[in-house]
C-alpha positions as CSV (number, residue, x, y, z in Angstrom):
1,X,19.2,-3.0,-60.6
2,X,17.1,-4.8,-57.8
3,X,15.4,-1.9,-55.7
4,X,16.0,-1.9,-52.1
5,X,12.7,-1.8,-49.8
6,X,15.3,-1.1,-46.5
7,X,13.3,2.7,-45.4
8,X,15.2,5.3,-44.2
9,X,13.8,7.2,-41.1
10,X,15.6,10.5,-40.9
11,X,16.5,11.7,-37.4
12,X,17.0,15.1,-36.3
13,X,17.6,16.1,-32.9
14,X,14.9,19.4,-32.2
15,X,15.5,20.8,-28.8
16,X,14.8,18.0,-26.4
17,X,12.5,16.3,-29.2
18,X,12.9,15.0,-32.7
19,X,11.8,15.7,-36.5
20,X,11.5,12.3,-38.1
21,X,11.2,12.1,-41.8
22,X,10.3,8.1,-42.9
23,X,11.1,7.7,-46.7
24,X,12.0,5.1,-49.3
25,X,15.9,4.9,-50.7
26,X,15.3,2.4,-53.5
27,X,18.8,2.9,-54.0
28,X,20.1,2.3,-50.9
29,X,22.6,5.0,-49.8
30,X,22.2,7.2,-53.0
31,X,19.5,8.3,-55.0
32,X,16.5,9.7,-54.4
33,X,14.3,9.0,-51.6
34,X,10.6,9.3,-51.6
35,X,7.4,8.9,-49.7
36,X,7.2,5.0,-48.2
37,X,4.7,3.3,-50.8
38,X,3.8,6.3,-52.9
39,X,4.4,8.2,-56.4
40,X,6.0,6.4,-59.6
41,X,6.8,2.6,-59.1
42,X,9.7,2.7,-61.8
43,X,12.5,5.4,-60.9
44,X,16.3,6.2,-62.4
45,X,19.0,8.0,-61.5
46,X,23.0,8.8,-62.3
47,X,25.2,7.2,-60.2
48,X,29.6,7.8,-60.6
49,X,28.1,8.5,-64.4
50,X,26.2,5.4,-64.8
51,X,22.8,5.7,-65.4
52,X,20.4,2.8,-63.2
53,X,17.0,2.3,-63.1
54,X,14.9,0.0,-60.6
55,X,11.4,-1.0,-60.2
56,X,10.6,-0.3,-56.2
57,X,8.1,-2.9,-54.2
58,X,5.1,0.0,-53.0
59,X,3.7,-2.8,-51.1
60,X,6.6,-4.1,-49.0
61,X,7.6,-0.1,-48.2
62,X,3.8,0.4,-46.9
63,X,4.5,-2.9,-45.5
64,X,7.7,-2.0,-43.8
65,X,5.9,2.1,-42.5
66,X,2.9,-0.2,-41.2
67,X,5.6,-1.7,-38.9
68,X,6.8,1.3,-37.5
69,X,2.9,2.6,-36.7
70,X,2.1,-0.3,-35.5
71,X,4.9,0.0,-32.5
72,X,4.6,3.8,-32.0
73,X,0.4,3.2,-32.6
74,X,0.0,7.4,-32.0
75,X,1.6,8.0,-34.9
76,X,-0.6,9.6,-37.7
77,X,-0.7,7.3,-40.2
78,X,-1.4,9.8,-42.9
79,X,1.6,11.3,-42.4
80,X,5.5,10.0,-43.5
81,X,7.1,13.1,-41.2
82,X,6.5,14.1,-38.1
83,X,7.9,16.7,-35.1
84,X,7.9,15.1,-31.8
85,X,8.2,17.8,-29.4
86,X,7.9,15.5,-26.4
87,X,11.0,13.6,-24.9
88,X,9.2,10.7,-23.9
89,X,7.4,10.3,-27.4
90,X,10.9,10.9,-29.4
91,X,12.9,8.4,-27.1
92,X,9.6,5.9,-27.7
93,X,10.2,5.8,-31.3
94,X,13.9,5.8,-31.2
95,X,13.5,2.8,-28.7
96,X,11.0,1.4,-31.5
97,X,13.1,1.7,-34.2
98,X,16.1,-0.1,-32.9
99,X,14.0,-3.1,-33.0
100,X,13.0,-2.8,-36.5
101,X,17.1,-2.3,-38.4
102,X,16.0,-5.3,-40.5
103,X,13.5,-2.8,-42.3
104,X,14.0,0.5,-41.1
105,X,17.4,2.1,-40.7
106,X,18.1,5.0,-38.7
107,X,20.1,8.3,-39.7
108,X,21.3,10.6,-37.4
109,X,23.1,13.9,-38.3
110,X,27.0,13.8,-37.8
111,X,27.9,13.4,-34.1
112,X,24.7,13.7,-32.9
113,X,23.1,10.4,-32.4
114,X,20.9,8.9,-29.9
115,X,20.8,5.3,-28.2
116,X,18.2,3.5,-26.2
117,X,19.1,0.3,-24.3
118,X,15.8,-1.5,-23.0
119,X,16.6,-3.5,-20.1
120,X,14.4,-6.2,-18.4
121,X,14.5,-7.3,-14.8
122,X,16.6,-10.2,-16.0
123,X,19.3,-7.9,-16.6
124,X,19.5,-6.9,-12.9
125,X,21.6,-8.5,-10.5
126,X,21.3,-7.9,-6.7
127,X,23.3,-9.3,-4.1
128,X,22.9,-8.6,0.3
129,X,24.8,-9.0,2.9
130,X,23.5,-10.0,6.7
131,X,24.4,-7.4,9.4
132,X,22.0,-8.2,12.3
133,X,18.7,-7.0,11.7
134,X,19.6,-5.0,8.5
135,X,21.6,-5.3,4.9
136,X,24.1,-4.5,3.3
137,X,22.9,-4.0,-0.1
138,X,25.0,-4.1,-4.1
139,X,24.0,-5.0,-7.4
140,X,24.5,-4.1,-11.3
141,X,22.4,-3.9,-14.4
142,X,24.3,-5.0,-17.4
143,X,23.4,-2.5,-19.9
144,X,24.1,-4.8,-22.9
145,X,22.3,-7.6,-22.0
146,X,25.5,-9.9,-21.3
147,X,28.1,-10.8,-18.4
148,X,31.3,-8.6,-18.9
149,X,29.4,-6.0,-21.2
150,X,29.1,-2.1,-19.8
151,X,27.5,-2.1,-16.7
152,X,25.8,0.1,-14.0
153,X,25.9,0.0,-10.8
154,X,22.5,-0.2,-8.1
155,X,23.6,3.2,-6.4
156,X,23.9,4.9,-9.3
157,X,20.6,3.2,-11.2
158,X,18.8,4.3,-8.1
159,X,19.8,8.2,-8.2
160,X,19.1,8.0,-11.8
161,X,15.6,6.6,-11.6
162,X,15.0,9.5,-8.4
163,X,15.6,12.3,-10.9
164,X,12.6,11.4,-12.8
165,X,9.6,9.2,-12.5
166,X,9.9,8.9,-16.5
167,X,10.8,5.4,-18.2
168,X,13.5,7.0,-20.5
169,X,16.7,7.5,-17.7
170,X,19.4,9.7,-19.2
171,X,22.8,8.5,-19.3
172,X,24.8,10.8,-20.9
173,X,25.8,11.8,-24.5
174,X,23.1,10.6,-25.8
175,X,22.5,7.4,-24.3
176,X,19.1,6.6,-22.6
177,X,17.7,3.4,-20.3
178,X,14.9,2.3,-21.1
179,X,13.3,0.9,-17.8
180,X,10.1,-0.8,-17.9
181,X,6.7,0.2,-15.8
182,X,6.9,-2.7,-13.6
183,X,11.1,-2.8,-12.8
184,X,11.0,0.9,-12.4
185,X,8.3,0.9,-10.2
186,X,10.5,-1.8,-8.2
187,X,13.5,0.1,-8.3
188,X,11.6,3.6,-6.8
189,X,10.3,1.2,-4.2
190,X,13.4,-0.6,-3.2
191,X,14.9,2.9,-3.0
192,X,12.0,4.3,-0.9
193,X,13.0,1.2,1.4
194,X,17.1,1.6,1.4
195,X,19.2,4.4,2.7
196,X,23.0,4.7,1.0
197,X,25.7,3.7,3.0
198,X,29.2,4.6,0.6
199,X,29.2,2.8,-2.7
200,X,26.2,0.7,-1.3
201,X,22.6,0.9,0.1
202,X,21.3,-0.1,3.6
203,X,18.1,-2.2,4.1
204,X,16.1,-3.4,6.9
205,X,15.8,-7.3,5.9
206,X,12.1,-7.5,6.5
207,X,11.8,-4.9,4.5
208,X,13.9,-6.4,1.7
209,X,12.1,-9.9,2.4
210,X,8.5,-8.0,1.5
211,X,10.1,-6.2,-1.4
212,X,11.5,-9.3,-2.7
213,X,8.1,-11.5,-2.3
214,X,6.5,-9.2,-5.0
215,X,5.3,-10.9,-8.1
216,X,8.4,-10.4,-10.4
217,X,10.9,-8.7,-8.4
218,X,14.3,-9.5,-9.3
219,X,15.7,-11.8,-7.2
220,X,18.0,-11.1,-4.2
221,X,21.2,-13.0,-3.8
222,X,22.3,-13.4,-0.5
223,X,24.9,-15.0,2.5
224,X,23.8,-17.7,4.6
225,X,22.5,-15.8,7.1
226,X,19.7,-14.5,4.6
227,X,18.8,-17.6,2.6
228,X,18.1,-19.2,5.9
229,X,15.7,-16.1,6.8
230,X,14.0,-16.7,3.7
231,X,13.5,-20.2,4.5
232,X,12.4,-19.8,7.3
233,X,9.8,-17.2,5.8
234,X,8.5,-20.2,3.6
235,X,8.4,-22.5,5.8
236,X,6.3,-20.6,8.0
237,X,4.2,-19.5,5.8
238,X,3.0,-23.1,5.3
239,X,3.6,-24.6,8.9
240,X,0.2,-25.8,10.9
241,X,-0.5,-25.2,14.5
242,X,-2.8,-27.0,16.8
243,X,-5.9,-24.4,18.7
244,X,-4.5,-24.0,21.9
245,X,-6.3,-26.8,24.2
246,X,-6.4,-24.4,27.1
247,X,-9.1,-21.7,24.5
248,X,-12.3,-22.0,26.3
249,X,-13.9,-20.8,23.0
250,X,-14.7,-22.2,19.7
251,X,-13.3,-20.7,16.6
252,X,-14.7,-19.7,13.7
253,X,-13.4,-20.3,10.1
254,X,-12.7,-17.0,9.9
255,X,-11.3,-16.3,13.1
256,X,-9.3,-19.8,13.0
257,X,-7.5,-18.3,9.9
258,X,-7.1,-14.8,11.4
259,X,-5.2,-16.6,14.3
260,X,-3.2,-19.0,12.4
261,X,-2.2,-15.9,10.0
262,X,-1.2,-14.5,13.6
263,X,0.3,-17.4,14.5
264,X,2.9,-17.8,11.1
265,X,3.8,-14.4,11.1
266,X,5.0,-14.5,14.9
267,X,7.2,-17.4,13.5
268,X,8.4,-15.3,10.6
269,X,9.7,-12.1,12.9
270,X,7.3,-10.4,10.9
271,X,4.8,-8.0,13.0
272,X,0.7,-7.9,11.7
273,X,-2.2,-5.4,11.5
274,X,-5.7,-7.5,12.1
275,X,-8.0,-5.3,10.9
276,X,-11.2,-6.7,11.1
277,X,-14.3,-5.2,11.3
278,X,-16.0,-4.4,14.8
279,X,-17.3,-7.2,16.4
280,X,-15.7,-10.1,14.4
281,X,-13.7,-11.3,17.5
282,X,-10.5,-9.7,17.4
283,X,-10.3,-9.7,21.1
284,X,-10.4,-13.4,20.9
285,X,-8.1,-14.1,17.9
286,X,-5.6,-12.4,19.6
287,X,-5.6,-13.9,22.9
288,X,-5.3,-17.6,21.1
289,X,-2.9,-16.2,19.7
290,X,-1.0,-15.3,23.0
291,X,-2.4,-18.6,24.4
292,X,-0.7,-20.8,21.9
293,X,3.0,-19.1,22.1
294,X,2.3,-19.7,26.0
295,X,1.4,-23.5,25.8
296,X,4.1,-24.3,23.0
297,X,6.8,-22.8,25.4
298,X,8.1,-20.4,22.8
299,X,7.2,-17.3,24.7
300,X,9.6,-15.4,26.5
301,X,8.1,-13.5,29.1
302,X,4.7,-12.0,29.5
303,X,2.9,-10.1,26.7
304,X,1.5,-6.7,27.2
305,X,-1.6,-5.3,26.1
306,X,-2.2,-1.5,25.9
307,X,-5.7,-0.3,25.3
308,X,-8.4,2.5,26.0
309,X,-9.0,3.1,29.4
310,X,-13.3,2.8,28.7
311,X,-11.9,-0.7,27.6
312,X,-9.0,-2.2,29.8
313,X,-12.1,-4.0,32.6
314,X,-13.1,-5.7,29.2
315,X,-10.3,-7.4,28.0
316,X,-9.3,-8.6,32.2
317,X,-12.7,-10.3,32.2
318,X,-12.5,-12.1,28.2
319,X,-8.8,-13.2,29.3
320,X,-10.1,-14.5,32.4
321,X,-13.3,-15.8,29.9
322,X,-11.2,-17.4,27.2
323,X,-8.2,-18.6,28.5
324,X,-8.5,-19.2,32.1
325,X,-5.0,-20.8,32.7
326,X,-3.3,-17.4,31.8
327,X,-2.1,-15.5,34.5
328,X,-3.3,-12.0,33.6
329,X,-2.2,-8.9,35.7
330,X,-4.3,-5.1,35.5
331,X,-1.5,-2.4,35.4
332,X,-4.5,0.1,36.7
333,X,-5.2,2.1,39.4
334,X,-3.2,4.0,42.0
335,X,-2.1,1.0,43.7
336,X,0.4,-0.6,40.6
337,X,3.5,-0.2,42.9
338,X,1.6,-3.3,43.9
339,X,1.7,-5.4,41.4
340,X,5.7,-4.1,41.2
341,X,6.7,-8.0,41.8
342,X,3.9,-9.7,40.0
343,X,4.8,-8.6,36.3
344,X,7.8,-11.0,36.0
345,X,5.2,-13.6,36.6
346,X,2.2,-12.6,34.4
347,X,1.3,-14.3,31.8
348,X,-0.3,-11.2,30.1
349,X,-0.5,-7.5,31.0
350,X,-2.7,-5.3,30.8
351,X,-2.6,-1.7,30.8
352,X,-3.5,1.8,29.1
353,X,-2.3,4.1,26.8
354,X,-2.1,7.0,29.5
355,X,-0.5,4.9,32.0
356,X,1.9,3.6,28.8
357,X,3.2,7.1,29.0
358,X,2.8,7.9,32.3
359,X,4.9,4.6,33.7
360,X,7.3,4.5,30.4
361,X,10.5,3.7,32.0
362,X,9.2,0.8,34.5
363,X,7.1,-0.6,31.4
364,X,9.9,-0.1,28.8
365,X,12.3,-2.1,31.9
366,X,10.5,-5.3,30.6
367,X,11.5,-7.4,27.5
368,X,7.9,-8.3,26.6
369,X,7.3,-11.2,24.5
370,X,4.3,-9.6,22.4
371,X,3.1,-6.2,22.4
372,X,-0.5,-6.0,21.6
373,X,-1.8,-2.3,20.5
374,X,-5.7,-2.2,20.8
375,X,-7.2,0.3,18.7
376,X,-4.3,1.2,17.1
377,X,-4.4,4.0,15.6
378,X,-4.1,5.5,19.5
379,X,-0.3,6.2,18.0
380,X,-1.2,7.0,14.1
381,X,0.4,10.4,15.0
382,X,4.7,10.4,14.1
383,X,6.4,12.7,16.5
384,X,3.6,12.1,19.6
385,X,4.9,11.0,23.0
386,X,2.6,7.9,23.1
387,X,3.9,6.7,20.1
388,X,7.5,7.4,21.1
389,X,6.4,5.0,24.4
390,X,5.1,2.4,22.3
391,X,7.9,2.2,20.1
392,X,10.4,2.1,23.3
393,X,9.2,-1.1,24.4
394,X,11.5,-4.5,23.8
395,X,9.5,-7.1,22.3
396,X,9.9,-9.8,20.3
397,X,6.6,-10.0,18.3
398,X,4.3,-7.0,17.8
399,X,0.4,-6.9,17.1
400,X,-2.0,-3.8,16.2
401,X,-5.5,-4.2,16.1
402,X,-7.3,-1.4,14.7
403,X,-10.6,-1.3,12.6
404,X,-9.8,1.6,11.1
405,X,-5.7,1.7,10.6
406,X,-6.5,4.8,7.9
407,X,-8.7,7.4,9.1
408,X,-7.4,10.4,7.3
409,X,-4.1,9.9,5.7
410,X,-1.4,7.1,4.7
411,X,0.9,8.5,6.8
412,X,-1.2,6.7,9.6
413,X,-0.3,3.8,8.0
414,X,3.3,4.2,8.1
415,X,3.1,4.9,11.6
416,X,1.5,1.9,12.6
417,X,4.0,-0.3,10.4
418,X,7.0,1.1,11.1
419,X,5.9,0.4,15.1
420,X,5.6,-2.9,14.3
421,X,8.4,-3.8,11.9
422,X,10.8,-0.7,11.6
423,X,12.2,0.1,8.3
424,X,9.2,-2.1,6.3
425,X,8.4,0.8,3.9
426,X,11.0,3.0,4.6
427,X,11.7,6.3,6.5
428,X,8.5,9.0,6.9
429,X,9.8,10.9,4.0
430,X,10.7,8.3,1.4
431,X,7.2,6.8,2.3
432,X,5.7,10.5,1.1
433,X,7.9,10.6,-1.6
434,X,7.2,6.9,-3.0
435,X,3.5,6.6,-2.0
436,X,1.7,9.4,0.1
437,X,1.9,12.1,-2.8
438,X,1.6,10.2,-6.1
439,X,-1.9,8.2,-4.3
440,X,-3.2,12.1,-2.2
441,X,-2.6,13.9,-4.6
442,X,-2.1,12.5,-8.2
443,X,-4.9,9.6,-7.5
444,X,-1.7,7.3,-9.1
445,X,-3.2,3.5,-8.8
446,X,-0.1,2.5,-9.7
447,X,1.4,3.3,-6.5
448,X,-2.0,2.3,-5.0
449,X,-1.5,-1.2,-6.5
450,X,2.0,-1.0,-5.2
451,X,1.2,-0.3,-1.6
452,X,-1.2,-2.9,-1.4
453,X,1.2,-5.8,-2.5
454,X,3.9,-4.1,0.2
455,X,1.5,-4.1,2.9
456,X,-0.2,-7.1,1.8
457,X,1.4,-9.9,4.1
458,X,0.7,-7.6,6.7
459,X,-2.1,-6.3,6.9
460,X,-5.6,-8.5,7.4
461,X,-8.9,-6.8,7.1
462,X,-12.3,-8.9,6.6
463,X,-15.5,-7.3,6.5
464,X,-18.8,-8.2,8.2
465,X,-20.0,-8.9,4.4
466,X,-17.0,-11.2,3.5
467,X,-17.5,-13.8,6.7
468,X,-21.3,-12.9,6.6
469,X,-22.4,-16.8,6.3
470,X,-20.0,-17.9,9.5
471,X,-22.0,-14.9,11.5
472,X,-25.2,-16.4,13.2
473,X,-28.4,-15.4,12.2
474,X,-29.6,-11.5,13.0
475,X,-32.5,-12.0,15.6
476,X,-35.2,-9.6,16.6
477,X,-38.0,-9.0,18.9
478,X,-40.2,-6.7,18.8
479,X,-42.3,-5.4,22.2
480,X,-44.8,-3.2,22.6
481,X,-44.7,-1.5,26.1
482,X,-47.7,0.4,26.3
483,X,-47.1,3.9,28.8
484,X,-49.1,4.2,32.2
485,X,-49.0,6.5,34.9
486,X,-47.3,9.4,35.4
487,X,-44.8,8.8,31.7
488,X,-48.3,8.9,29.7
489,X,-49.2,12.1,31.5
490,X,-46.4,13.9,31.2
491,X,-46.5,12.5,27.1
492,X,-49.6,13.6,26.7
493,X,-48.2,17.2,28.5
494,X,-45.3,17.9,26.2
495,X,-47.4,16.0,23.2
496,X,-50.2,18.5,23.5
497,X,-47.5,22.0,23.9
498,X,-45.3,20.9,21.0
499,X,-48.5,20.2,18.9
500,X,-49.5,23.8,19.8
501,X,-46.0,24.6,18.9
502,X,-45.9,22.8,15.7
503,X,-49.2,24.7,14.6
504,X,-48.2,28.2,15.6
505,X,-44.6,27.6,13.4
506,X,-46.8,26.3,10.1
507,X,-49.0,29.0,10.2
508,X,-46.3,31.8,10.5
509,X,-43.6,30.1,8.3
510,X,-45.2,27.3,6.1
511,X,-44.9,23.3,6.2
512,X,-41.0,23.9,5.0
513,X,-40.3,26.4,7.5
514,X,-41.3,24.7,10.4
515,X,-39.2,21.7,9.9
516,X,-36.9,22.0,13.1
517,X,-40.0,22.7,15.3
518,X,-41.3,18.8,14.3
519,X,-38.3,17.6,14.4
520,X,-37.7,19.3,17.8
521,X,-41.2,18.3,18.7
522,X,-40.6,14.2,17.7
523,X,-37.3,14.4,19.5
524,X,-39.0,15.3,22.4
525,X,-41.7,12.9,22.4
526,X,-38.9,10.2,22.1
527,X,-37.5,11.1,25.0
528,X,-40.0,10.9,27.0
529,X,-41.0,7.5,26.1
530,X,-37.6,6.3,26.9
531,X,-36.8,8.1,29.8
532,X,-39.3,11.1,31.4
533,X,-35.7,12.2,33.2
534,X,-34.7,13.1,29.3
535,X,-37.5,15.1,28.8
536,X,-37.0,18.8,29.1
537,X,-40.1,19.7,31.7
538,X,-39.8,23.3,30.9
539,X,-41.6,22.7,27.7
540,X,-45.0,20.7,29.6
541,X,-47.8,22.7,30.1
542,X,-49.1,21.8,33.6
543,X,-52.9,21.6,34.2
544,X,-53.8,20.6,31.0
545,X,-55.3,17.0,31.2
546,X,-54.3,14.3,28.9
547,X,-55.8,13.9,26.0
């Protein structure tokens, strides 16, 4: 009879791994079975007292086990048995060998089988409903592939892929889901960034608009209200602006784009971190920014800009530098009962995070048209009054500038984004779940990578490196200022004591032990030839003469 080169592979449920046993049935279902491509080519046997003999193809069985190793490539391939004490690595070769029933067919012992369904992003349907600022949020993943097959729904799907950051989901009695890297990756962020609300979930739309502008996230179907958001989205993303004509400042490329980015962002609803480096012109950026909401009319009452105290004087005098025709009012001093009747009429305010807490209720009375956080990270701390302040205050666009929007943790992050678009990755603890603990403290770049394309839209940093040929040329000069008078005496003074100093600490200690008396002694020195008041006079030896 014509042998069969169909192998076997032997299933046997072992705790919550497998034994698998991969063999040959030349016979099919009866007979014996033997090692895939080994021992005698020509075998017999008795079946219902017939006597049958067949010739087996050794090359198409090695043919057929080299197919299995190849999909399962940990495998020892000097084996035909092995014991798979891992879950993940038994549901890996189950999963592999439903793909192969053309030349490998599975056994399982009576009642006990197992089944796993891969599914693909394809297979997931997700569909929102507006409710002001937030969603309503449903969908389904048919499990077979095909419309009116078994199904599951989004709530459920998300519980299951919260018990275990695995990619084999249990389903029950025996079945498993088989979730890619990438769509369950998707899935623990979209939870991270939904709460349930009954059968369904509850979304923030911007958050749902950053989740869904991922490279292959499933798509979100929605009502009218959101396809219109998202086309709005788009077509901001790509709309032009002209430079304010009142900006008594040329741009740079970089700058330009920083602003622009400000500019579509504004448009989209969307909030932004600018995160340049020191001294790249953030400052300026952002009042262009203000300056071209104010001269295209879509501004809707002043913007407020809180800052450090050292620095509130500074950003009065580059408004007043950079754009002139603004009306800019100082919420400073003792006297702001005031300016009481002036902030209706401002243009721009600005003000202080002490006073931001100290005058909450009369600031938070406003509906500003932009809030502008300098130096940010001033409310990186979650539960701290200033923070609570900041976030108090009606506004219709918000801006953080911060060079440093991470100092020591991601939570600072989270703080600073939820402040400026509430709800974009989530609640505090979600966030720690989803990102802060796999990246803190499993190093996961998964999650890293995930972040960043969250954040991404958001979030614009450029180094002093990257926009190093728009920067002018570095200029020095060098002077030599030769010291007269009484600075070279007293020099000369503390020169010759620490020199007797220096000597006295070699000769008891040795050259290495007398390495903070020359460093004290240099230190000194320097002082004096920047200032004699730095100088500490106690060390001079009076009446000895200059050298």
């Amino acid at each position: 009879v014509p042998a069969s080169a169909v192998l076997r592979a032997e299933l046997t449920p072992q705790g919550d791994g497998l034994a698998l046993r991969l063999v040959a049935a030349p016979f099919g279902n009866f007979g014996p079975r033997q090692a895939p491509g080994l021992g005698r080519e020509r075998v017999t046997t008795v079946h219902q007292g017939i006597t049958l003999s067949t010739k087996r193809d050794l090359a198409t069985e090695r043919g057929h086990q080299q197919t299995l190793l190849d999909a399962v490539d940990w495998l020892d391939e000097g084996a035909h048995a092995w014991t798979l004490d891992d879950p993940e690595q038994a549901l890996a070769v189950v999963e592999a060998l439903a793909g192969l029933g053309d030349t490998i067919v599975s056994e399982w012992p009576k009642g006990k089988p197992m089944r796993v369904r891969s599914v693909a992003a394809s297979q997931l349907t997700l569909q929102v409903k507006s409710q002001g600022d937030w969603l309503q949020l449903d969908g389904s993943l048919a499990l077979d592939g095909v419309n009116g097959g078994e199904v599951l729904r989004l709530k459920q799907l998300l519980e299951l892929v919260a018990l275990g950051k695995r990619r084999y989901v249990a389903l029950g009695d025996g079945d498993f889901l088989a979730l890619g890297d990438t769509l369950r990756q998707q899935l623990a962020d979209l939870r991270a960034i939904s709460t349930p609300q009954g059968d369904q979930q509850r979304v923030a739309a911007l958050a749902a608009m950053a989740w869904s502008a991922q490279a292959g996230a499933p798509a979100l179907d929605g009502d009218t209200a959101w396809q219109q958001r998202c086309e709005a989205w788009a077509a901001a993303q790509a709309k032009t602006y002209p430079v304010p004509a009142g900006l008594a400042a040329e741009l740079r490329d970089y700058q330009a784009g920083g602003w622009l980015w400000l500019m579509r962002l504004a448009a989209s609803g969307f909030g932004a971190v600018l995160a340049d480096d020191m001294g790249l012109g953030k400052t300026l950026q952002v009042i262009a920014h203000l300056l071209g909401e104010r001269e295209a009319g879509r501004a809707e009452g002043p913007s407020l800009v809180v800052t450090l105290t050292s620095v509130v004087g500074n950003w009065g005098r580059e408004l007043a530098r950079f754009a002139p025709s603004l009306k800019v009012v100082t919420w400073y001093g003792p006297r702001r009962a005031e300016l009481e009747a002036e902030l209706a009429g401002a243009d721009v305010v600005v003000t202080t995070y002490p006073l931001l807490l100290r005058d909450r209720e009369r600031l938070g009375a406003t509906p500003w048209d932009t809030v502008v956080l300098d130096e940010a990270h001033a409310i990186k701390t979650v539960g701290a009054q200033v923070r609570d302040a900041a976030c108090a205050l009606p506004a219709r666009h918000r801006i953080c500038l911060s060079g440093t929007p991470i100092e020591n943790h991601l939570g600072e992050l989270w703080s600073i984004l939820d402040f400026l678009s509430p709800g974009l990755l989530g609640s505090a603890d979600e966030f720690r779940t989803s990102f802060r603990d796999p990246i803190e403290q499993l190093g996961d770049a998964g999650r890293v990578a995930a972040l960043r394309e969250q954040v991404r839209p958001f979030v614009l940093r450029r180094t002093k490196e990257k926009v190093a040929t728009e920067l002018p040329a570095k200029t020095e000069l060098v002077r030599t200022v030769e010291l007269t008078g009484a600075q070279r005496e007293l020099y000369e003074s503390i020169r010759l004591a620490a020199h007797a100093d220096v000597r006295a600490h070699i000769k008891q200690r040795g050259v290495g032990g007398a390495t903070v008396a020359i460093l004290d002694a240099l230190l000194q020195l320097r002082q004096v030839c920047c200032d004699p008041r730095l100088a500490r006079l106690a060390r001079a030896q009076p009446g000895e003469p200059p050298a």
